[in-house]
N, C-alpha and C positions, 0 to 999 in steps of 0.2 A: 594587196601590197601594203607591206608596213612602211610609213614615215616615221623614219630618225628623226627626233626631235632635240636639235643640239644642247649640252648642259651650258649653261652659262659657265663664266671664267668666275673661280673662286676668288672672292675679294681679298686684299692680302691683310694680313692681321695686324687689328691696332694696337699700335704702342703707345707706353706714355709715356710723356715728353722726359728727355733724359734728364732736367734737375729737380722735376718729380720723385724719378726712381732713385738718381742718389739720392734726395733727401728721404726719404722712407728705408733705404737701405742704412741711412748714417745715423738713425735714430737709433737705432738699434746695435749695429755695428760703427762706432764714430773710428774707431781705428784703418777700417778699410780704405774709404777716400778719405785723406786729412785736406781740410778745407777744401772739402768739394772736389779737389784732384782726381782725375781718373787716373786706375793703375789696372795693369793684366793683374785679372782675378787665378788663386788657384783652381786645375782643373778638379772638380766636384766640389765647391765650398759651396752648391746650394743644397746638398745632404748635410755637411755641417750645418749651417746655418738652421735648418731646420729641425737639428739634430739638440740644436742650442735651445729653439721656441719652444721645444715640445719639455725639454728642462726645467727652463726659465719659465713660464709662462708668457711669452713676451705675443702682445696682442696685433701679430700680422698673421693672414691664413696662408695656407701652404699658396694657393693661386693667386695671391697680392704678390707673394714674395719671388712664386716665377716669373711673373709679370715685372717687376723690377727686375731683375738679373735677365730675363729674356730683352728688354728694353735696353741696358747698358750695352750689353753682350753683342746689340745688334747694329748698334749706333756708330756712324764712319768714326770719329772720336778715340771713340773705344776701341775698332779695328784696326786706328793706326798705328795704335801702342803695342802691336803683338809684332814686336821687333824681334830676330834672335838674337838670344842672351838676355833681352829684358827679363828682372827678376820678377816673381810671380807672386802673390801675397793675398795670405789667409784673413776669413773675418775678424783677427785679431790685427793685422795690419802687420804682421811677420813675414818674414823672404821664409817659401818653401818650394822654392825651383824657377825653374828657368823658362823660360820659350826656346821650344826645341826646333829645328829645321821642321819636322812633322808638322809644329802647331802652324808656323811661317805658308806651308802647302794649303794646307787647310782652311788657312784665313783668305789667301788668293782662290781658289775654286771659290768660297761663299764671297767674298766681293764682286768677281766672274759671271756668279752666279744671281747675284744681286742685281750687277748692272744689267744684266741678260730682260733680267723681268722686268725692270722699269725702264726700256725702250720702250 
């Protein structure tokens, strides 16, 4: 007879600290947060943004740069700005849409979803 032998529970992933990641994010992009401000990011400005390094030569790697934008992205902070109607803004610090009802559903299941796992 074979013993199941249970997997352990996956650790959940380190972030880094949120004024880490703005500041690494505002070296590069200072338009985005202006003095450290968080704002709803447009949805895909981390293919911009890398679409800018690979340009520019600007000295973040593709995995520092998800690691910042995974890190804001995930921060209560950051979740609470994803109001509808709040405008939305590119790595230049320009309005390019909105928060839609969608984005609004979307932010409640991953906070839901969030509180669920750190019980």
């Amino acid at each position: 007879m074979k013993v199941k032998i249970p997997t352990p529970p996956i650790p959940p992933k380190k972030r880094l600290p949120l004024d880490e990641a703005i500041s690494q994010i505002t070296t590069f992009w200072p338009s985005l947060f202006p003095e450290n401000q968080l704002r709803p990011m447009k949805i895909g400005i981390q293919q911009d943004m890398w679409q800018e390094v690979k340009e520019k030569g600007f000295t973040i790697s593709r995995r520092r740069l998800r690691a910042c934008l995974g890190s804001i992205g995930y921060h209560a902070d950051y979740r609470a700005l994803i109001q509808l109607g709040a405008f939305r803004y590119d790595k230049d610090g320009q309005i390019v849409g909105e928060v839609t009802q969608a984005d609004v559903e979307d932010n409640l299941q991953r906070l839901a979803r969030r509180n669920k796992e750190n019980i």
